[in-house]
N, C-alpha and C positions, 0 to 999 in steps of 0.2 A: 590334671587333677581336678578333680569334682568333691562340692561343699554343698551342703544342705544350708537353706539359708528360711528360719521359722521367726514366723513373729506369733505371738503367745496369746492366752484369752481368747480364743475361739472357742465356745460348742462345738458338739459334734454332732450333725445331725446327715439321713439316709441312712442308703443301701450299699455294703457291701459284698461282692465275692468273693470266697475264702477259695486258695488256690490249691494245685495239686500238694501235697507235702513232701518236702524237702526229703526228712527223712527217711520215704520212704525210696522216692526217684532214684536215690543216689544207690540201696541197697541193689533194687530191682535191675536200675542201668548195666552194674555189675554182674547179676546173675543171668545177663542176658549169654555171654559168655558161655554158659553152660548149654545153648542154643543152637542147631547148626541150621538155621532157621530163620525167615523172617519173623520180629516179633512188633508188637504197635500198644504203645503205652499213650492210656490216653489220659486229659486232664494232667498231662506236665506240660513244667513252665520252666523257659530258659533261667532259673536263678545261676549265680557264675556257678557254686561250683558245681550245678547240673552240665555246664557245658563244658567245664574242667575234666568231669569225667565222660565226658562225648570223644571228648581227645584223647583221654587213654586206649577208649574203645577203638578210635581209627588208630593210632600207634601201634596195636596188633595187629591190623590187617582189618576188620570189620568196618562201617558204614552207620553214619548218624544223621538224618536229616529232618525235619521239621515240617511238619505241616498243621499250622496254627497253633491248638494247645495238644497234636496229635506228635510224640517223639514216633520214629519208624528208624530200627534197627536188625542190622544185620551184620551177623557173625559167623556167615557161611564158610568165608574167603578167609579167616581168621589163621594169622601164618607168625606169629610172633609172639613169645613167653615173657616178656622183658617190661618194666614200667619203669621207665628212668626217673632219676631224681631231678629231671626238669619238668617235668609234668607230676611227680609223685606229692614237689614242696608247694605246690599251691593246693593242695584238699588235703583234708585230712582222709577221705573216704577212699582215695587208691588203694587203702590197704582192704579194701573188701572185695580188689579184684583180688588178692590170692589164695583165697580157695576155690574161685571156679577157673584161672588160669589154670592150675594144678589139678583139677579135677576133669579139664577138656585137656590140657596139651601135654600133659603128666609131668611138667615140670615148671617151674618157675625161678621168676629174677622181680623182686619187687623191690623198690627203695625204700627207704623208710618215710612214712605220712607227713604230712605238713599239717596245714588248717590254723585254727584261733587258738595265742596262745593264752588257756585260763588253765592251766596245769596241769599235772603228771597224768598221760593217760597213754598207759602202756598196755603194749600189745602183746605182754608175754599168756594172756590168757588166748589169744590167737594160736598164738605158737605152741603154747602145749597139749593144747586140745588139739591140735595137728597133728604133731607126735605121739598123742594116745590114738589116732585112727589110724597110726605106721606110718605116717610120711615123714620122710627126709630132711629136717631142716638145720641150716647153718646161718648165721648172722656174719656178716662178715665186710669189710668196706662201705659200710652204710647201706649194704641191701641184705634181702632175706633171700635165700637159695632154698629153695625145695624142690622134693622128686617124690616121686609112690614107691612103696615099698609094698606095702600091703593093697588088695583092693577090695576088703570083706570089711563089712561095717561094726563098730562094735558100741560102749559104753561112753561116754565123756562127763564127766562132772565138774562144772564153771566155782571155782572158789567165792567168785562174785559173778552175779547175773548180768555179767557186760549186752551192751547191746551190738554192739560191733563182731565181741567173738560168737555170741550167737548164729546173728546172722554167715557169720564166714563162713563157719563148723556147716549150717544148714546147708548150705549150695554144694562146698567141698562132697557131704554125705549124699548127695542125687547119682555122683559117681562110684560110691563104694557099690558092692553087691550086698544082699540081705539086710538088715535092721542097723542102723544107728539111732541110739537115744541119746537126748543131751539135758541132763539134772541142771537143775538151780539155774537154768537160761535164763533172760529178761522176757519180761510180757509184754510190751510196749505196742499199740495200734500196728506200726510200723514192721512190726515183727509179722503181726498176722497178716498184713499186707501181701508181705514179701514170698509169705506161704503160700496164699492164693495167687501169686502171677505162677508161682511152681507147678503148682496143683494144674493152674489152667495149660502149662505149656507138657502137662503128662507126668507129672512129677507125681509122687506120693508122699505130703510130708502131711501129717496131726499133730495137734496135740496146740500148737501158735497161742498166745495169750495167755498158755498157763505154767505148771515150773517144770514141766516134762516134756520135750517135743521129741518125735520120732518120726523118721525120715526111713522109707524102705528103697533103696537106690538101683542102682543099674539099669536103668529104664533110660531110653536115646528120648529126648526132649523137644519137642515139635513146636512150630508157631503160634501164635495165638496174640490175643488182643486181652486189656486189662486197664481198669481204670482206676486210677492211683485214689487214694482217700484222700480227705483235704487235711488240710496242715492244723492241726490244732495247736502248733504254738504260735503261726499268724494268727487264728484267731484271737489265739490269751491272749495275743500285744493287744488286740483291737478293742475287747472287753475292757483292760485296765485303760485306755486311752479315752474310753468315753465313760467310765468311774473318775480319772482325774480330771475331765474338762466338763463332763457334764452332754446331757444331749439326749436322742435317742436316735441309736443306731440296730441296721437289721444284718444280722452276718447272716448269709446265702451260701448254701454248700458248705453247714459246718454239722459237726457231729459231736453234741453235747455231750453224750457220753465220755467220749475221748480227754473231757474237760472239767470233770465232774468236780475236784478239790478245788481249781481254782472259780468256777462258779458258785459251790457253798461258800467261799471264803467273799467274792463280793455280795451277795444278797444276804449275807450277816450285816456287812460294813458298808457298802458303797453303791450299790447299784437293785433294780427291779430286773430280773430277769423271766422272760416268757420264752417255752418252749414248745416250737410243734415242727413234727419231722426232723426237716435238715437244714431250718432256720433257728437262731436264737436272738430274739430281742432285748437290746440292753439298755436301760431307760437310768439316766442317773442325774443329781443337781450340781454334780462337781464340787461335794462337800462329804467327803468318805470320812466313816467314822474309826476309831480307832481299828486298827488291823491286828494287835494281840501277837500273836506268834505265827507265824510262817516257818515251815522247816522242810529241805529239799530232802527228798529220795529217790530210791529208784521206782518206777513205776508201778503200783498206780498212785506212790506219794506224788506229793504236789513233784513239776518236775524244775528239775534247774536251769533250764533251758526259758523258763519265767522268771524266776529268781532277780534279773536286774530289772524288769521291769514293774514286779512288785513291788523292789524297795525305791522305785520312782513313787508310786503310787503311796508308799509310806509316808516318801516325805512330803506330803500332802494331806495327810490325814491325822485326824484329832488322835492328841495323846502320846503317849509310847507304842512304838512298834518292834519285835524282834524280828530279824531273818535271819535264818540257821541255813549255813550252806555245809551240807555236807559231802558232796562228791567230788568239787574242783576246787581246792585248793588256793587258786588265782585267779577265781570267776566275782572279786570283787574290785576290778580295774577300775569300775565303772566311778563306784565311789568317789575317788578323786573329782572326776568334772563335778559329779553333783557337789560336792561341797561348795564350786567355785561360782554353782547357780545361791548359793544361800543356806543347803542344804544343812541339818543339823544330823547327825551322824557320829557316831561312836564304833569304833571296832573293838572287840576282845574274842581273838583268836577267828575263829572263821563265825562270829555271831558279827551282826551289824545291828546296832544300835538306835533306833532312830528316833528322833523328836519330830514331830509332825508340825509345821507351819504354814499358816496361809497363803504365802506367794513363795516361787522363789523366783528368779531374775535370770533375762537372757545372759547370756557370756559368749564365750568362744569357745568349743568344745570341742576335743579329739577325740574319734571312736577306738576304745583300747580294742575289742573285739565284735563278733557277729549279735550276738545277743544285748552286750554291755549300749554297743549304738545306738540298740533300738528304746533303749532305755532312756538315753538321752534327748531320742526322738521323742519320746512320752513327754518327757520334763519341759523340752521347749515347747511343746504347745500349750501347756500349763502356762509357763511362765509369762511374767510381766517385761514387756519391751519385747529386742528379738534376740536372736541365737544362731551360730555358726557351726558346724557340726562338720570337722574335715574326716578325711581316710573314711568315705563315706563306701568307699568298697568291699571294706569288711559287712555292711549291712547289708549291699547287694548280695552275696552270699546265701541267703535267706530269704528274701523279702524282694521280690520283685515290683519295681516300680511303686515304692512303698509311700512317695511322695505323690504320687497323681492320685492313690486310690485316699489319700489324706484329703489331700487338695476338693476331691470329689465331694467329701462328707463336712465340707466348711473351712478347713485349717487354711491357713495360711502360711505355705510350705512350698517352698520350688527348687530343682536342682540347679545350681549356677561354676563358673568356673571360679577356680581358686586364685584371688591375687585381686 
């Protein structure tokens, strides 16, 4: 077992680069499936559970291999419908192979997701948008059973704009024949990504980015190459890290747009931000002024995927601060530790309450999950003295080697073993 071990009061000063995005790797790795074809994704990066789902992809029969930040896959030889629940309980993302499972092999066996747990986040919008394009499904011993029944594409309307059934519904529909459209989808960068690796490998989908996507399918899916966008919620960790310590840092291969609410929200309160291209320069004295209200939605609200490192960065800043989480339920684990740095903190109901203070103090910290870690990673470099940061593999999840490229910009930050 591996701990993060921070000593606090550092600036932050350089260059960093913002990496391939997670959220998108993970969709795209997926819809490779739909491939009979060599395909080459470039600009990914082994996070675990990019490689989690490398091994769903060889559990079918296909091929994942590496070359530097270049993924190369193939799902020629692809001879298996099955995603067990030994590979299914570590991502939560297996559940995006089954729509192209069922859409290349006409049936499927998938277990049910794993991943971080911050709260109820059910896949019956998966499942009935599946059943509104006629396939087959049963839940049954912890796994989902599907087959095609139909194979002509039709209407789907998402009760809520998940991003997960989105993305599913879209890959599943390359296999139907004629038109599927899917209402009230999410718009999320991630999404229009995943369009364009489709698009590039023959695919026909429009519409990515806004509340209507339509998908004309039946079309055999050929290889092709495609480079992932970068991560804009490693970027947001990186913006709020040098808002809380202060510094000037240059993020490389980001895409300001993608970041737009939580960039208004520092150059209100915390930071000088410069933008040109596909850098953004974030200049701050590590003396952020009140924060006011923060409130999570779905995209393009601020997203909740920030949410715990925001309220690091509150508890740092002048005044009262509110953060309103409204999508996950249990995406405030994080809380706890911060308190045990000093943190002043109130909860009423999923608001978090915060009083902002000058320092707070290293401790000894547990990562409750992917995001909540990185949050704590925020606080210890803030903080005064140092900090121990275990279950540090829920941050790898996310954030690749998130201590060297700290290390790089001044902190004082190293992985060490536990004990």
């Amino acid at each position: 077992m591996e701990q993060f071990f921070v000593v606090g009061g550092k600036p932050l000063n350089g260059e960093v680069e913002i990496f391939g995005a997670k959220n998108s790797l993970l969709p795209i790795i997926a819809s490779s499936i739909l491939v009979d074809d060599e395909v080459c994704i470039e600009n990914a990066v082994p996070y675990s559970d990019v490689l989690a789902m490398c091994k769903i992809i060889e559990g079918l029969g296909g091929k994942a291999k590496w070359q530097g930040q270049r993924l190369i896959l193939d799902c020629r030889n692809l001879s298996a419908d099955t995603v067990s629940h030994e590979v299914a309980s570590v991502v939560r993302s297996s559940i995006f192979t089954l729509g192209p499972i069922l859409a290349r092999m006409k049936s499927a066996k998938v277990a049910y997701p794993g991943g971080c747990d911050i709260g109820l986040r059910p896949i019956d919008l998966h499942l009935g948008g599946l059943r509104t394009l006629g396939a087959k499904v049963v839940e049954k011993n912890g796994y989902i059973y599907a087959g095609v029944l139909n194979k002509n594409g039709g209407d789907v309307t998402l009760s809520f704009p998940s991003v997960g059934a989105t993305e599913n519904l879209m890959m599943y529909a390359t296999s139907l024949q004629g038109q599927t459209r899917i209402f009230n989808c999410a718009q999320e960068p991630e999404i229009v990504d995943l369009q364009n690796f489709i698009n590039a490998c023959g695919g026909q989908v429009s519409g990515a980015g806004e509340s209507v996507i339509t998908i004309t399918g039946g079309k055999k899916l050929h290889g092709a190459s495609h480079y992932v966008i970068p991560d804009r919620i490693e970027a947001g960790t990186y913006m709020i890290a040098v808002a809380m310590c202060g510094g000037r840092v240059v993020l490389k291969n980001a895409i300001a747009s993608h970041n737009d609410k939580l960039i208004a929200k520092l150059m209100q309160t915390a930071c000088k931000i410069k933008v040109k291209d596909d850098t953004i320069e974030v200049l701050a004295d590590g003396h952020p002024k009140n924060l006011g209200e923060v409130e999570t939605g779905v995209y393009p609200a601020f997203p909740t995927d920030l949410q715990s490192q925001i309220t690091a960065l509150a508890c740092v800043s002048e005044g009262y601060s509110l953060i309103i989480e409204n999508l996950f339920e249990a995406r405030n684990k994080h809380i706890g530790e911060l308190l045990k740095m000093g943190a002043d903190i109130r909860m009423r109901g999923g608001i978090a309450i915060v009083k902002g203070r000058d320092m707070l103090y290293g401790a000894d910290l547990v990562t409750p999950d992917l995001r909540g870690g990185a949050s704590l990673v925020l606080a210890s470099l803030r903080a005064e003295g140092y900090s121990t940061i275990k279950n540090i593999g829920l941050i790898d999840r996310g954030y690749y080697k998130i201590e060297e490229k700290l290390a790089s910009l001044g902190a004082e930050i190293k992985r060490i073993k536990e004990g």
